[in-house]
N, C-alpha and C positions, 0 to 999 in steps of 0.2 A: 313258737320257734323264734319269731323276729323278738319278743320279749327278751327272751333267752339269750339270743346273741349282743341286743342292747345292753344289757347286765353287764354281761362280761366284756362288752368293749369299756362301759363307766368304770368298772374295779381298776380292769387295764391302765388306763388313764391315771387312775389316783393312785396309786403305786408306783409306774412311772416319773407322778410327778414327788412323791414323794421320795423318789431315789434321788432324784436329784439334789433333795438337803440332807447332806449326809453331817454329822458333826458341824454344825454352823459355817458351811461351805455348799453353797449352791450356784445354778447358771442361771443368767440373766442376760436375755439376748445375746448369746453367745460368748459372754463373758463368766470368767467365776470373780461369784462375791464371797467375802469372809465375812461373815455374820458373827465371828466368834468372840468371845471376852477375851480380854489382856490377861496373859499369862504370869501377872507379876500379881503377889498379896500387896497389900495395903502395905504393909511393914517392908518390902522389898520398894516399893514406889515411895517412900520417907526418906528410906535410907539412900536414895539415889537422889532428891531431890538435896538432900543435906551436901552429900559430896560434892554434887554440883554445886551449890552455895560456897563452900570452901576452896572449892578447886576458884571459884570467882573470886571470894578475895584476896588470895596467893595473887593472881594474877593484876589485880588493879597494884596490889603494895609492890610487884615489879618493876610494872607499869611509871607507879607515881614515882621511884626510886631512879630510874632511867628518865622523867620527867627533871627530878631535880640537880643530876649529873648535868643534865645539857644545858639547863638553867644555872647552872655554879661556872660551869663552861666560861660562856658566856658573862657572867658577870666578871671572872679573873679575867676578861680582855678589855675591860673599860679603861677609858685613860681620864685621870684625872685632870 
């Protein structure tokens, strides 16, 4: 009988613990951890990397262009 009941408190346990990783989401003292993979393919993480790259150089050729306005500025106020 105490066999019997040990069994089935061990299964209890392990199912249990196995509910709690459901989809690469599980608790960890009291916390939930995401276990899961990045939702993006390979080809989605390129294509976002590139844009970023281009959306950066737009912004430097702004950048360097509003550099050299205030630099031209400044040089039309030099007195010979």
């Amino acid at each position: 009988m105490l066999k019997k009941n040990f069994t089935i408190f061990v299964l209890n346990f392990t199912t249990m613990k196995d509910m709690n990783y459901t989809g690469g989401l599980y608790v960890k003292n009291g916390r939930l951890i995401n276990d899961r993979m990045d939702g993006q393919t390979g080809i989605a993480r390129v294509a976002s990397m590139k844009r970023a790259v281009d959306n950066d150089k737009k912004i430097n050729m702004i950048a360097e262009g509003i550099q050299l306005a205030e630099d031209k500025k400044g040089f039309n106020q030099l007195e010979y």
